[in-house]
N, C-alpha and C positions, 0 to 999 in steps of 0.2 A: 384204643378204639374210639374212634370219634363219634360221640352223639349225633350231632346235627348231619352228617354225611348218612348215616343210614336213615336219619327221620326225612331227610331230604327225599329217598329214593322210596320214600313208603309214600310218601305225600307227596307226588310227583311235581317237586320245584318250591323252593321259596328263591323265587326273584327282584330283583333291585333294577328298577328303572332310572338312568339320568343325563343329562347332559353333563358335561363337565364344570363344574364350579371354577368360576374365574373373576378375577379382580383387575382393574388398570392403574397406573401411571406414568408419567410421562416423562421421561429423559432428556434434559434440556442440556442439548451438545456446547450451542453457544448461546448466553444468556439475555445478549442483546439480540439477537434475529429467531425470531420465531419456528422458520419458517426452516432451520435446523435440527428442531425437537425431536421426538421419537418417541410414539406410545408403547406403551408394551400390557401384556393381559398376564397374569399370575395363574396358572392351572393344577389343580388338583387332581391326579389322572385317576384316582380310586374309585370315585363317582359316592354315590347312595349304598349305604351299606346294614344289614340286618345281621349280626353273628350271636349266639348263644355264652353264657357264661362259659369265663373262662380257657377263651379263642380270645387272639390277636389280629391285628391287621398293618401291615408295612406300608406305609401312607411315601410318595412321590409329590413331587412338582415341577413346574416346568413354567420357564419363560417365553414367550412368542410375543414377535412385535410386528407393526405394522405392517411388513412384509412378509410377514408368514411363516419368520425365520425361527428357528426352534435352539434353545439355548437351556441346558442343565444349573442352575442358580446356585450358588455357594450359601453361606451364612441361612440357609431356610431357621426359623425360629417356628416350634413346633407347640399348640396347645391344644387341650380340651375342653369344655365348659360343659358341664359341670365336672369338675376334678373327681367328684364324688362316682361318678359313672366309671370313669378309667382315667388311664396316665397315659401320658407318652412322650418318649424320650427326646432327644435330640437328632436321633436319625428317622422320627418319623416312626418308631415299631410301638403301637397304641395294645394295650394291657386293661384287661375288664378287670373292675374291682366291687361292680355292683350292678345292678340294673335297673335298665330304664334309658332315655331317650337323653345324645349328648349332640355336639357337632364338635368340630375335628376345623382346625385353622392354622394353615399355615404362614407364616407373614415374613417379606424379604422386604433389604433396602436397597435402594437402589439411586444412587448419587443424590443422598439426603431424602429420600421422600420414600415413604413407607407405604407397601401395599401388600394385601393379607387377601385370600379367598377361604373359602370355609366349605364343607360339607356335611350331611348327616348322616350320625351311626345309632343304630338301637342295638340295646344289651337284651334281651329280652329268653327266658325259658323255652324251649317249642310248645305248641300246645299241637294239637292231633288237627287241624286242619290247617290249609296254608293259603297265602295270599300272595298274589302275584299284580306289583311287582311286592315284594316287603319294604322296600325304600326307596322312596321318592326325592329326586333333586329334578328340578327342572325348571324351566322359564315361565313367568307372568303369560295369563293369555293363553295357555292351554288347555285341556282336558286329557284324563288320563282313568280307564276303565281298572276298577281292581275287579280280580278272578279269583273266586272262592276255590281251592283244591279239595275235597274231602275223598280219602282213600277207603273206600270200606264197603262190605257185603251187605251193611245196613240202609237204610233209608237216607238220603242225602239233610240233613238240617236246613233251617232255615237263616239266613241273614240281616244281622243289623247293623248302621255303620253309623260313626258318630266323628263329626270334627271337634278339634281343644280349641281351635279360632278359624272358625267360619269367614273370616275378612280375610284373613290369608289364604284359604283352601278350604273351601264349602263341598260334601259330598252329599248326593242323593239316595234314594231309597235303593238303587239298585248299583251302587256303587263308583256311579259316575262322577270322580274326583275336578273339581274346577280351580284351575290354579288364579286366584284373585289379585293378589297382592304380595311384593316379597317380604318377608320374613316367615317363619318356623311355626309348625304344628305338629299334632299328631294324630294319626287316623287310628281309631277305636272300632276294631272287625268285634262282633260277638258271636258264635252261634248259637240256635235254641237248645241244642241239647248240651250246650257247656259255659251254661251263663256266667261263672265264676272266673273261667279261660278264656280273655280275650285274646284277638291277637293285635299287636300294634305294628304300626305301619309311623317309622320317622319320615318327618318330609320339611324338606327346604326350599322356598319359589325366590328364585335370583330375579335379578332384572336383565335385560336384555343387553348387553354389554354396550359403551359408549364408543369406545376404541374402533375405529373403521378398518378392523382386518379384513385379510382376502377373506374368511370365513368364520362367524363367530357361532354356528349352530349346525350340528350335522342330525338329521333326523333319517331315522329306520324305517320298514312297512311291520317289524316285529322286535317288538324288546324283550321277549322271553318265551320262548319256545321250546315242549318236552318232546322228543323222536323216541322213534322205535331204531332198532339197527338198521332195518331194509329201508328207513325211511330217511328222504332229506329235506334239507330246508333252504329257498329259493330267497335270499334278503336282499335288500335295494336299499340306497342310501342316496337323500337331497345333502347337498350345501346352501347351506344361506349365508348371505352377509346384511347388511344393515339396508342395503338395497332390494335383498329376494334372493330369488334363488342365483346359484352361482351356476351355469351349465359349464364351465368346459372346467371343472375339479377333480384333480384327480384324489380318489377314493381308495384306500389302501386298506385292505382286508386282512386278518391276522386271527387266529386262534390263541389263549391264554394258555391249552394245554391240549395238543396235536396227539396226546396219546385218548382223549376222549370223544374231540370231534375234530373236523380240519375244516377248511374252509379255501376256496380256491379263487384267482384273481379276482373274478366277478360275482364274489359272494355265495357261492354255492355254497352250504353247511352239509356235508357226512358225516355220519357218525361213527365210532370207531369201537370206542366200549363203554360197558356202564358209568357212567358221575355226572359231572356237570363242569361248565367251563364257561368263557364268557369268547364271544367273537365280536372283535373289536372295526369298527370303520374310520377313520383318519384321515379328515384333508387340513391340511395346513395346521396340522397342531392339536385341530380339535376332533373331537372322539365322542362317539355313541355306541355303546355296546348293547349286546342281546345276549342276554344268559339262556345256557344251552344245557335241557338235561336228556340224555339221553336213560331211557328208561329200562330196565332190568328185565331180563326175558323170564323169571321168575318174582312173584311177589307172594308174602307171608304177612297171611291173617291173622292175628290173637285175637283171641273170645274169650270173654267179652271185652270189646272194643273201650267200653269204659267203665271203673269198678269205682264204688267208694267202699274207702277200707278206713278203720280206726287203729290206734296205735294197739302194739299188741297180736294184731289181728293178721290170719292166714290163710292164704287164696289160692286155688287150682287155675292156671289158667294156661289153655290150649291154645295150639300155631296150627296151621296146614297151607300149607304152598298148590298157588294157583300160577298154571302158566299167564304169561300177562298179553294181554293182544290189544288193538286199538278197539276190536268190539267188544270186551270185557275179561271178565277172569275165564279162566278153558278147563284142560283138566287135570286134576291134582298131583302129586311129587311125594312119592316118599321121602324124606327127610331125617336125619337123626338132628334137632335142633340144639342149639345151644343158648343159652339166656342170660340174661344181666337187667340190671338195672343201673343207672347212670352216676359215675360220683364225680361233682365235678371239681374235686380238686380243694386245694387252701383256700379260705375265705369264702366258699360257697356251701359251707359242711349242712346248712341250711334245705338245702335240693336234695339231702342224700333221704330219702326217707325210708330203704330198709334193703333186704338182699333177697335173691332168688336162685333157687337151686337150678339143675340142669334139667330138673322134669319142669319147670315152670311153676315151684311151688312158691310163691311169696310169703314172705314174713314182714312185717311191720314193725320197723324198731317201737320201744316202750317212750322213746325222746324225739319221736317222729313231731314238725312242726302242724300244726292242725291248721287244716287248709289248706296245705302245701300241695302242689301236683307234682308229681314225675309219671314217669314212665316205665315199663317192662318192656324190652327185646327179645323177641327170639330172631335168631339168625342160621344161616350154614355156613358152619367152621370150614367147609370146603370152599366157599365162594363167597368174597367177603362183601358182592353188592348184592346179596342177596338177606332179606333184612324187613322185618314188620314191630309193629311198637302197638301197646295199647297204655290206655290213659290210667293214671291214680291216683286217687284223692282221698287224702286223708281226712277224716269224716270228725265232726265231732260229738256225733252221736254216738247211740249205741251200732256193736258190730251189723253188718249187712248181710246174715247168712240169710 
């Protein structure tokens, strides 16, 4: 059972905003005449990426050169910095080994001359609200608004955002990201009622690519959009090249997974069933996507929404299911729930901090890390997007009866 997919659908989206990461150079056919060359761009099609311990990600590349012509690269040489964050292999399939904020770089030769583009991934726990997009790649020169999610019966919190280097990517009080300068930072979301759980946001500001393609930027009207089933979604896509906009580009529409949402020649988004997907736009190579969740016609509350617990220590905690609408929770669901708590795996035995029976009763291991956060699920075993999470924190005081 996947974590992040039902926290996903309690906290309607964590989304990844980006352009495509791309690097040039240039292929000199004959060495005396110029004017024979041929640039080419190196693309990372994965974009900005946020996944939780102990999830992977299958990293692509792609060649495109001055004509727009699209070419699959042999010998890609695959790395991550920091090592310490994750690994990944030779074909690109990237393994968390810890967390916290890495970038991901692919790097091909190409008759003697080396060129490499990069992207950014965060390893990061969920915490109980969500940011949209979660990860940022994008060009010098722009702006880009993050969106607080907070799923709950309770009173909305308040937000504070913080950049690691402000010359790179400066944000405001209200979370108006500015992309200054390239290289790497990371956005620092806190809310007031969970000052301990931040949420972070990896971001990467490329430069505007050199290489005079038919198209080095394709920009959307939406890069993350949550629907209801009756509801759809209307996307528009510009090309730029190094001159402006490109008008006569053709724009090629694609859903990542047609059993959640489809999407038709001219960008129409419907939705299909519960998850989330990404719907991708395409002229000449290059790519901007809009992640898509479509939202559950059921949602489940736990109460309370956030416990501190100490090692040791044992907690009652209640679900009840609200039908879900665009103008709030409606009316309630019998349910026989089913519960867990998250483990995620070898190397993260760190996250696991105890179990829960099937009425929601919590227990708190005695070797629980102090500080540590997870979370409690209830779900319905009959419908597996149906799914509510509350917060725990292991306390280092005395118990919280």
């Amino acid at each position: 059972m996947r974590t992040k997919f039902y926290l996903t659908i309690l906290l309607a989206g964590i989304f990844a905003v980006s352009t495509i990461a791309l690097n040039s150079c240039k292929k000199d056919d004959d060495d005396d005449d110029d004017n024979n060359s041929t640039d080419y761009v190196l693309v990372v099609e994965n974009g900005a990426q946020s996944i939780e311990p102990g999830e992977s990600i299958s990293y692509s590349a792609v060649l495109i050169d001055e004509e727009g012509s699209i070419t699959v690269p042999s010998g890609i040489v695959w790395s991550v910095t920091p090592d310490s964050v994750a690994s990944i292999n030779s074909s690109g399939l990237l393994t968390t080994s810890s967390t916290g904020k890495a970038k991901v770089t692919a790097t091909i030769q190409v008759d003697g001359a080396s060129v490499s583009a990069s992207v950014p991934v965060g390893v990061y726990a969920p915490v109980l609200f969500a940011v949209a997009p979660s990860a940022i790649l994008f060009e010098a020169g722009h702006q880009i608004q993050l969106e607080t999610v907070y799923f709950s019966n309770s009173a909305a919190p308040t937000y504070s955002f913080a950049s690691s280097n402000s010359s790179v990517a400066s944000v405001s009080n209200s979370g108006l990201v500015s992309l200054n300068a390239a290289g790497e930072c990371l956005i620092t979301v806190t809310a007031s009622n969970q000052p301990n759980s931040p949420f972070y946001v990896p971001l990467l500001v490329i430069d505007v690519p050199s290489v005079p393609l038919p198209v080095t930027r394709v920009e959307l009207n939406h890069y993350s959009k949550d629907l209801f089933k009756n509801e759809t979604l209307q996307l528009s896509a510009t090309a730029y090249n190094m001159e402006g906009v490109v008008s006569n580009a053709n724009i090629a529409w694609a859903s990542m997974d047609n059993n959640i949402a489809t999407v038709s020649s001219n960008g129409l988004v419907t939705p299909v069933r519960t998850g989330e997907t990404y719907v991708t736009a395409t002229a000449n190579g290059i790519m901007a996507q809009c992640e898509i969740l479509v939202n559950p016609d059921t949602v489940i509350i736990v109460t309370p929404f956030y416990k501190d617990l100490q090692q040791g220590e044992t907690f009652q905690f209640t679900a009840t299911a609200y039908k879900n609408q665009r103008s709030g929770f409606g009316e309630t669901y019998p349910i026989n729930f089913s519960w867990l708590i998250p483990d995620y795996g070898p190397g993260f035995e760190m996250f696991n901090v105890g179990t829960v029976d099937n009425n929601g009763n919590v227990t708190i291991s005695n070797s629980a890390m102090m500080g540590m956060m997870s979370f409690v699920m209830a779900y319905d075993p009959s419908n597996e997007y149906v799914a509510g999470a509350a917060m725990i924190m292991i306390d280092v005081g005395m118990p919280s009866w």
